[in-house]
C-alpha positions, 0 to 999 in steps of 0.5 A: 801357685802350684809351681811356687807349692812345688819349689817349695817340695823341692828345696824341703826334698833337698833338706831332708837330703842334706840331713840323711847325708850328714851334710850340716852346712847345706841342711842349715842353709836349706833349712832357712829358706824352708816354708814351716807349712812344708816343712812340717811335713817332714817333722819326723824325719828331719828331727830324727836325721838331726838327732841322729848325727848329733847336731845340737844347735839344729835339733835345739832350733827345729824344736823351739823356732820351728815348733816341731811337736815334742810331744808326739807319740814318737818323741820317745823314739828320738831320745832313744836314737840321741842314747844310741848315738851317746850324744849327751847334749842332745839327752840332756836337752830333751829330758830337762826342757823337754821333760821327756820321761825316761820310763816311756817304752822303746822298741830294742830288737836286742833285747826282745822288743819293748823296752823302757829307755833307761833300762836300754841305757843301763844294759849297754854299759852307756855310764855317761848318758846313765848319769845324764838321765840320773841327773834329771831325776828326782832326788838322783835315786833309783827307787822302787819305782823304776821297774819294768814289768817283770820287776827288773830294777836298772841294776838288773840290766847293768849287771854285765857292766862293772863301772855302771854297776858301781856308780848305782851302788854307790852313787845312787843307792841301788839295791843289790838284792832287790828281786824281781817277780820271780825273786832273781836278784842281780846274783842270780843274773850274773851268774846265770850269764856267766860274769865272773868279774861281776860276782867277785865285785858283788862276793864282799857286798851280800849273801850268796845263799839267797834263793829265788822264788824256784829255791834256786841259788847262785850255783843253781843259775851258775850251772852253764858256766864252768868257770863260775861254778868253780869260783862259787864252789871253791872260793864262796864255799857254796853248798853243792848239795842244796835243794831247790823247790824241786828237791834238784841239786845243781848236779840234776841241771847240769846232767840234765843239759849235759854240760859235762865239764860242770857234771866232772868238776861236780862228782870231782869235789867229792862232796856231791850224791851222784845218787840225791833224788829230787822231788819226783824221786829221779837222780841225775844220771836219770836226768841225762838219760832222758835227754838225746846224746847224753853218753858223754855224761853217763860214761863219767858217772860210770868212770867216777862209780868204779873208782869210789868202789875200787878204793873207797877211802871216805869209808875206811875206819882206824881201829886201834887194839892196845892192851898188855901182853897176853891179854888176847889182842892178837887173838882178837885181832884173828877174829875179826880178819877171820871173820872179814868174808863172814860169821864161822858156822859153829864159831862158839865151839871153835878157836883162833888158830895160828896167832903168834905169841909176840907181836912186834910194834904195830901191825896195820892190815886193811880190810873189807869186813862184812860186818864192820865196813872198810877198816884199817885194823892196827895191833899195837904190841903190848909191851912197855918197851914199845908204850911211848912210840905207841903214844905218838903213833895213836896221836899220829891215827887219831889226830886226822879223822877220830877212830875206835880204840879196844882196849883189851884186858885179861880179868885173870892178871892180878893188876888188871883193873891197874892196865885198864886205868893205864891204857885208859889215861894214854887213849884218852890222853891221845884221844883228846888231842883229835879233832874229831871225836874217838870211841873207846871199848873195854874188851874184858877176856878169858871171862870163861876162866873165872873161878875164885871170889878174887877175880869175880871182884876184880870183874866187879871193878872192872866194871866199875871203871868203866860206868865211871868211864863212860866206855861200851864195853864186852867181857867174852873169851876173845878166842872164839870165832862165833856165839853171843859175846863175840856177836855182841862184841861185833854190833858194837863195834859196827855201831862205833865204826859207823858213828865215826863215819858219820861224824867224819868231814868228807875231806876226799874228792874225785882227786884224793880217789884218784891219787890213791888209787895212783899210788896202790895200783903202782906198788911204790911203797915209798917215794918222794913228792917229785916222783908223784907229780912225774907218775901224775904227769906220765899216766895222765891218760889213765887218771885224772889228776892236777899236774900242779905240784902244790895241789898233788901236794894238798891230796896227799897231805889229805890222805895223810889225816885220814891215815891211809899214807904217811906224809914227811916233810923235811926243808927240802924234801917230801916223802910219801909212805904208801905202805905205812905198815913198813914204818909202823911194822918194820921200823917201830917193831925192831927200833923198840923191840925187847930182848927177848923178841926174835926182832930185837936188835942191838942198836942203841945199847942202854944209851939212846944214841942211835948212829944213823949209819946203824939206822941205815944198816939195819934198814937198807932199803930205805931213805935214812933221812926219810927215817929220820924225819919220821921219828922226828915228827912223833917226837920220838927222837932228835938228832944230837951233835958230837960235841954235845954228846961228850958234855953227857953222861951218855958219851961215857956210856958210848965210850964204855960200850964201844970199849966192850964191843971193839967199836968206834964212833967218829964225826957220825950223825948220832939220834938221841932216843930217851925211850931208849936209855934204860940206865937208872939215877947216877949214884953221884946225882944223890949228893946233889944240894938244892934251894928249890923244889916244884913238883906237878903231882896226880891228883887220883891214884889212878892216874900216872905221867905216860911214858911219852910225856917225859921222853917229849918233855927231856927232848924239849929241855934238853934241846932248849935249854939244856943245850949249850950256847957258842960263849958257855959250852965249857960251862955245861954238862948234862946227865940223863937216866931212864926216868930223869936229867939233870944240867949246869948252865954257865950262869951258876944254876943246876936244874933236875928234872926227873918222874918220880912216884911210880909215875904220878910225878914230875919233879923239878928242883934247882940249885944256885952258886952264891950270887946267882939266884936271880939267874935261877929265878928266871930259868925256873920260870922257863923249865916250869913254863916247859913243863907246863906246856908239854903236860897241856899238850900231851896229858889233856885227861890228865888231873894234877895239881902243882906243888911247891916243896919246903926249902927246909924240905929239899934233901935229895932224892925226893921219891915222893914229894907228896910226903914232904911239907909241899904248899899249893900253888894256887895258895901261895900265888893268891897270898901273893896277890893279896900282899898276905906275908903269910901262908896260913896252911891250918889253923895254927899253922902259918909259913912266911911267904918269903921263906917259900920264895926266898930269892923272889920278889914278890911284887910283880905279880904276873911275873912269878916264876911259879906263873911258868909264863902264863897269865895269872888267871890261867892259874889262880881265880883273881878277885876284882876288888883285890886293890879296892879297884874296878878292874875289868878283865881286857878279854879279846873276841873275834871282833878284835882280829884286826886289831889284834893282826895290825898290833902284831904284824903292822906295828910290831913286825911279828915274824908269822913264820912262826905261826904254828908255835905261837898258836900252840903257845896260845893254847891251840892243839896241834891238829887245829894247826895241822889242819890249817897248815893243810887248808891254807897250802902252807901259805904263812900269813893266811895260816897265822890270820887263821890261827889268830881267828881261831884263838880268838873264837875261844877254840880248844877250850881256850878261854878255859885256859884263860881266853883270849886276851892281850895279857896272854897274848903278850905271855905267848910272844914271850915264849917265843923269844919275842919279848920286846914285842910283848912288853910293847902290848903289856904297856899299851894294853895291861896296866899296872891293876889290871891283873886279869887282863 
């Protein structure tokens, strides 16, 4: 009996061999000669060895033929081993007939010790034994219950696998932001373990803003990891200066550990407080101190300190000091640099010495005040020779970052109360355009010298102005150093510094300081791109900038909003003006000076033709198409070919002026300049017969056209429609005087446009050979649209109303059509859509409306030429009820983007290069669009999808000018000259009766 007991031993030791050796045919064949009495002495280990080397068929056999005790208390430890061999037929087989739970605890030195099997499955990427295990489960759903101790739900452990993340989201409906104990969801996880392709999965699905139960967010957790941090702060936009429970930023962890790559980068975006104190009232550099080996981190805090005060650009504040001559600008412009170190002892008793009588153009100067904190102070030259560069260079300052504007006016002038209602209209003008807001004070000089009731009234007026303006204002003798009114004048002009700081986005990190201080330290005034990116490249120890060229490119278009450099973009080149004082001083000052300034040069004559040979003699150290480009930008000039200039009353000018001067000009680049042309209306434009006349008329005695607007307005149409084609330049012929233009097309119209009424209005009239009205029709809906345009753009405080002029009424000139029989638009427009014949004026009083509009059909309503191309409801107020029908208004919102997108860029091929000129037609100001161009790198379809969600968020007082929707829409694209687009979305979206769509 002992010997056949130990044969027996013998062939189950030679079993149990054959299983550890992977030998299947042997142990199959031992195991049938085994005695099930023995052979359950070595349970574990055969079933264990069976399932480690996948053998289906003998581990199916030990459990039902040999009975072997699944339910034994290491049974779990056998379906872990079939995980870890991925046999899926042998986990198939013990979680369905032999219902093993996969919840039960294993022991996984990987992951700490205990650790329930399904979890262990998700955290090792094991997708085909997951959807096993899923299948055995009831109903396939990962519901709350199946959790460990900590909380941890599946997809927490999944989360460095990509493709099993997937299938529980979308297969089994796990929940993304399912937290567990400590409110980590699997954000927090994936960005604490630095899986950047996990984030970028998750970005689309849930808000990376949530915070655990420490107030901690994905930055937060991501701090360790570089690359992640960069993605979240970059791409997702994510807050670097929000607080935890602990009151820490992420800068106080990564200080705190020292990962010094993440502590650059942070203090490298210029949006983080190296100085933010948390709870126990300790900043990171504290942090770091605390820790052994922390010199790396304390030496960038210090790099990064020294740099922020050697050139603190996020501080400086544009001051602009307008007024007319002899008001004291320059005078007050010498307090404040006189007082930049500190107040005078005795100020009151002293006056400013040494300021020149003229000041020529714009003179910028930088300071340090001690009052006023960094401010880039700019005194404009007063006199009117210079008041429509003025116009463009305040846009030019005031579009980027806002800035105060003191508008000095001297209360003894006679016309002072008129100068203040001017300079107000062209700040507020200009102001408007910005999209952050500026603040504007009244200074009222030589208060000391009043001694008569006149000018007491005037100072009464004065004042007046300026409550109805809302402006802070300070009357005082702008000639003294110190007393009261110059302190006063001082603590409101900090305030406004300070309110303009505070309004102001941060748009300056570690890079725009880096670059300034690139460009000041290396004295270049002028350079192009290319130059930057080289000195970027070659002085890389000493400043720590990207070399990419499109990224030096963005800083520098960044410094340009602020206004410490001017950038100038031409097709293929990019010019970089460190020193802006050399364009504003130097060009603007000579290019404009009057006669009487030592400036002054002789080079344009009474013509505006301006030769850029001359431009280049006068201003030889400079880049002539640089030049160019910079009067260009602020519209102040174009650049005229020869042959069109013989078509002009200003090559007769040229030619006469040359005759005088012994002078020739042959095949030059000639720049036309209308704040140039000082020659007043031909005495042949008087006998000039017109058909039809508009004018768009002030509405306050105190408001005028500025000198900008017109200048814009003539390049506009001159260069538009003025202009001659290929097949009609023997057709043509174009007359311009200081205040006015005139020109024949080849289609048989005459067209005028021209300022009248001291300024307060534009006057458009037109004539027509027989048999082509229709062709005049059409052109006055173009000069009108034109019009119309350039006064939203440039004239946004200005109040007008338009005016059609009496064909009975037309004898030329009309000075002031305000005194003929005009008729409202509004008025004439609403009789039109009502179908009235008549135009009732007064109570006996009444006007055919065909008499009006003899040459128009009055039956396509959102095509009247008075329209100027606009949608009718920019216009006029449209009663729903106006053909006893329903209409209701097609309005478009943000939701619509999509829609509107695919409509204009799928189905239609609408050109998105032409982005920035549809938005303006659109009725975005050109700063929005600036600041797109700038935030999207000049990247043409994110730019135009952004200009589109822009119009569509009713921005810049859209819907005031009518709000999105697709009649407009469709009014925009015909401007543009994408007219079959437009009649593709008026068929589609706006039917017959739907007048305000």
């Amino acid at each position: 009996m002992m010997a056949q007991n130990q044969k027996s031993e013998s062939r189950s030791s030679l079993c149990c061999n054959a299983f550890s050796k992977r030998d299947h045919k042997e142990a199959v064949e031992l195991l049938q000669l085994q005695d099930p009495s023995v052979l359950y002495q070595c349970e574990r280990t055969l079933l264990y060895y069976s399932i480690r080397n996948g053998w289906f068929d003998v581990t199916v056999d030990l459990i039902t033929n040999y009975q072997f005790n699944s339910q034994s208390a290491n049974y779990c430890n056998y379906l872990y081993t079939a995980i870890k061999g991925n046999h899926i037929d042998i986990v198939k087989y013990l979680l369905k007939e032999c219902q093993c739970d996969p919840m039960l605890m294993v022991t996984a030195g990987e992951y700490g010790g205990k650790i329930h099997v399904l979890h262990y499955v998700a955290g090792e990427g094991l997708l085909d034994v997951l959807k096993c295990m899923v299948m055995s489960i009831n109903g396939h759903i990962m519901d709350k219950q199946y959790h460990n101790a900590r909380g941890q739900t599946v997809l927490h452990y999944a989360v460095g696998h990509i493709n099993v993340v997937n299938y529980l989201i979308n297969e089994c409906n796990c929940d993304i932001m399912a937290p567990d104990k400590m409110g980590n969801n699997t954000l927090h996880i994936a960005a604490r373990n630095g899986l950047l392709n996990v984030l970028k999965y998750f970005a689309h699905m849930c808000n990376p803003l949530t915070t655990n139960k420490s107030g901690q967010n994905v930055l937060h957790c991501a701090i360790e990891h570089i690359d992640v941090v960069k993605y979240l702060v970059s791409e997702c936009s994510i807050n670097i200066m929000i607080t935890d429970n602990f009151g820490r930023i992420p800068l106080h962890y990564a200080a705190s550990l020292g990962i010094a790559e993440v502590v650059e980068y942070l203090l490298l975006t210029g949006k983080c407080n190296p100085l933010a104190k948390d709870k126990k009232g300790k900043t990171p550099l504290q942090l770091a101190k605390e820790k052994s080996k922390s010199e790396v981190i304390i030496a960038i805090f210090k790099k990064f300190g020294s740099i922020k005060i050697s050139h603190p650009i996020d501080s400086y504040v544009n001051i602009l000091l307008v007024g007319n001559p002899g008001a004291g600008k320059s005078t007050l412009s010498h307090v404040i640099n006189d007082t930049a170190t500190g107040s005078f002892v005795l100020g009151s008793f002293r006056n400013v010495k040494g300021v020149e009588p003229r000041t020529a153009g714009i003179i910028p100067t930088n300071l340090q005040h001690c009052t006023l904190g960094n401010i880039i102070l700019h005194d404009f030259a007063g006199h009117s020779e210079f008041y429509s560069s003025h116009s463009a260079v305040i846009e030019n300052l005031l579009q980027g970052s806002g800035g105060v504007v003191l508008i000095v006016v001297n209360i003894l002038e006679n016309e002072a109360v008129k100068q203040l209602h001017q300079w107000l209209t062209v700040v507020r003008n200009e102001a408007q355009k910005a999209l952050d807001r500026s603040h504007v004070i009244v200074i009222v000089s030589h208060v000391d010298e009043i001694s008569n009731p006149i000018e007491r009234r005037r100072e009464e007026e004065i004042q007046e102005v300026i409550v109805s303006e809302t402006c802070d204002s300070v009357f005082l003798d702008c000639r003294k150093l110190g007393g009261n009114f110059v302190d006063s004048f001082f603590s409101k002009l900090s305030s406004a510094c300070e309110f303009i700081r505070k309004r102001r986005k941060n748009i300056s990190s570690f890079y725009h300081h880096e670059i300034y201080r690139l460009l000041k330290e290396n004295k270049m005034k002028v350079l192009n791109l290319n130059n930057v990116v080289k000195l970027a490249k070659k002085l890389g120890d000493h400043y720590i900038l990207p070399h990419d060229k499109d990224e030096i490119s963005e800083l520098l278009h960044s410094l340009d909003t602020i206004g410490l450099i001017s950038v100038l973009k031409s097709e293929d080149k990019v010019w970089v003006v460190v020193n802006k004082g050399i364009l504003l001083t130097e060009v603007n000052g000579i290019l404009f000076a009057p006669e009487t300034f030592k400036e002054h040069v002789e080079i344009a004559s009474n013509t505006g033709i301006v030769s850029v040979s001359g431009l280049t003699r006068h201003f030889p150290k400079y880049d002539p198409d640089m030049l160019i480009h910079f009067l260009k930008k602020m519209e102040l000039c174009e650049e005229i070919n020869p042959s069109f200039l013989r078509m002009t009353n200003l090559h007769q000018l040229a030619v006469e002026e040359e005759e005088e001067v012994g002078t020739e000009r042959r095949g030059e680049r000639l720049l036309h300049f209308p704040c140039l042309l000082s020659t007043d209306r031909p005495d042949e434009m008087t006998s000039q017969v017109y058909q039809f006349g508009w004018c768009l008329q002030c509405t306050s005695k105190h408001h005028f056209f500025p000198p900008r607007y017109f200048h814009v307005l003539s390049l506009r149409l001159a260069y538009k429609m003025a202009l001659p084609q290929e097949n009609d330049k023997l057709n043509r012929y174009c007359t311009f005087w200081k205040n006015g233009l005139y020109w024949f097309n080849g289609h048989g119209v005459g067209s005028l446009v021209e300022i009248v009424d001291e300024s307060q209005c534009v006057l458009v009239m037109m004539s027509c050979e027989k048999g082509y009205s229709d062709n005049m029709v059409s052109l006055r809906r173009d000069v009108i649209g034109e019009v119309m345009r350039v006064y939203k753009e440039s004239c946004l405080s200005l109040e007008a109303k338009e005016l059609v002029i009496d064909p009975k009424d037309l004898a030329y000139p009309v000075n002031t059509p305000r005194e003929r029989t005009v008729y409202s638009v509004k008025a004439v427009l609403s009789a039109v859509v009502e179908q009235r014949p008549f135009l009732v004026t007064t109570g006996t009083r009444r006007t055919e409306l065909k008499k009006i509009l003899p040459d128009e059909s009055l039956s396509d309503i959102n095509n009247q030429s008075l329209l100027g191309g606009r949608d009718i409801k920019e216009v006029i107020e449209i009663k729903h009820n106006v053909f006893n029908t329903d209409v209701t208004p097609i309005e478009l919102d943000i939701k619509d983007l999509d829609i509107v997108i695919e409509e204009l860029t799928i189905l239609n091929q609408l050109d998105c290069t032409k982005w920035i000129q549809f938005g303006l037609h659109l009725g975005l100001y050109e700063p929005r669009l600036k600041a797109i161009d700038t935030d999207y790198r000049g990247k043409t379809v994110e730019c135009f999808r952004e200009c589109m969600s822009a119009w569509l968020r009713g921005e810049d007082k859209v819907r005031e000018k009518g709000g999105p929707s697709w009649s407009s829409l469709a009014t925009a694209l015909d401007t543009i000259e994408e007219k079959s687009i437009a009649t593709n979305i008026r068929d589609k979206y706006c039917t017959s009766n739907q007048l305000i769509a």
